[in-house]
N, C-alpha and C positions, 0 to 999 in steps of 0.2 A: 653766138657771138656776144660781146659784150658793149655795152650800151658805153659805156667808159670812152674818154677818144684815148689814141697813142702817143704816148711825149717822142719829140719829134727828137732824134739825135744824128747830127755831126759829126762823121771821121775825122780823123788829123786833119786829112788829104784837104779835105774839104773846108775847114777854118779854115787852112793858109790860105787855099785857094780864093775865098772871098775876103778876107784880109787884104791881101795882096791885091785884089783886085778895088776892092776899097780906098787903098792906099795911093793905088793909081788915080783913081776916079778924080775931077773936079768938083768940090765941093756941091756942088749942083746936080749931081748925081747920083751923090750915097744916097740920099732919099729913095731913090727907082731902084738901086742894086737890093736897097734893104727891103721894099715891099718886093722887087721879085724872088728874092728869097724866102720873102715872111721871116724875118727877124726883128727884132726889136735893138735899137744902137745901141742897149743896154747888153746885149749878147756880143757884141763887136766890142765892146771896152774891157768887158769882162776875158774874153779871146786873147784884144791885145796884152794885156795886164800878165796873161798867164805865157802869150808869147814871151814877150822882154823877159819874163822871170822864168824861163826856158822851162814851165812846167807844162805846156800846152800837149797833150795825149787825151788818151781815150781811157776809158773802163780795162781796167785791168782785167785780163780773160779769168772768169773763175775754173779755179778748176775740180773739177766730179770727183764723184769717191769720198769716201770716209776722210776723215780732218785726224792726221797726224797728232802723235802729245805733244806739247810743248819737250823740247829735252832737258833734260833735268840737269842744271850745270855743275851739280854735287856728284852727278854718277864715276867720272874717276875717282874721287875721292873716294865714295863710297866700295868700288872696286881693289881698289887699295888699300882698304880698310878693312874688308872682309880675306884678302889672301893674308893680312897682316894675322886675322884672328885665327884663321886654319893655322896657321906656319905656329904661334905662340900656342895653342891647343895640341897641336904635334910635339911640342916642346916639352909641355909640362906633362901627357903624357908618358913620355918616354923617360922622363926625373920620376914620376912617379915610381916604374916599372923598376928602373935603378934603386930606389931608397926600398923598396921591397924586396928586393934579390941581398943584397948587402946587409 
């Protein structure tokens, strides 16, 4: 095991819930809610801050497996571009074939 400690992490569930329970509190008591939680008021502002600004979530789940390409936003084009070159190479072919017979 590793001598290192564990950073401590917060669900949603869990900010609002002490939020909320903060919110309620009489001033005189955020102090006891924040040591029974062990937070520091500087994690409640930061909380609220991302409440109001409706970003408040969690860690986006990563997800396994190989990391997709980026998609290339030229690939129609480039699709396009290449039935454009067979269909004119069928073309001039075939003018060929004709200035030779004639």
């Amino acid at each position: 095991m590793s001598d290192r400690p564990q950073r401590r992490t917060f669900s949603v569930a869990d900010k609002l819930r002490i939020l909320d329970e903060i919110d309620r509190a009489r001033p005189g008591d955020v102090g006891a809610i924040l040591r029974r939680e062990g937070l520091y008021s500087s994690n409640v502002g930061r909380w609220r801050r991302q409440r109001d600004a409706g970003t408040l979530h969690g860690p986006a789940p990563a997800r396994s497996g190989p990391k997709s390409a980026p998609a290339n936003p030229h690939k129609n084009d480039v699709v396009r571009l290449e039935r454009e070159n067979a269909r004119l190479r069928d073309q001039l072919t075939r003018a060929a074939l004709c200035a030779n017979v004639g």
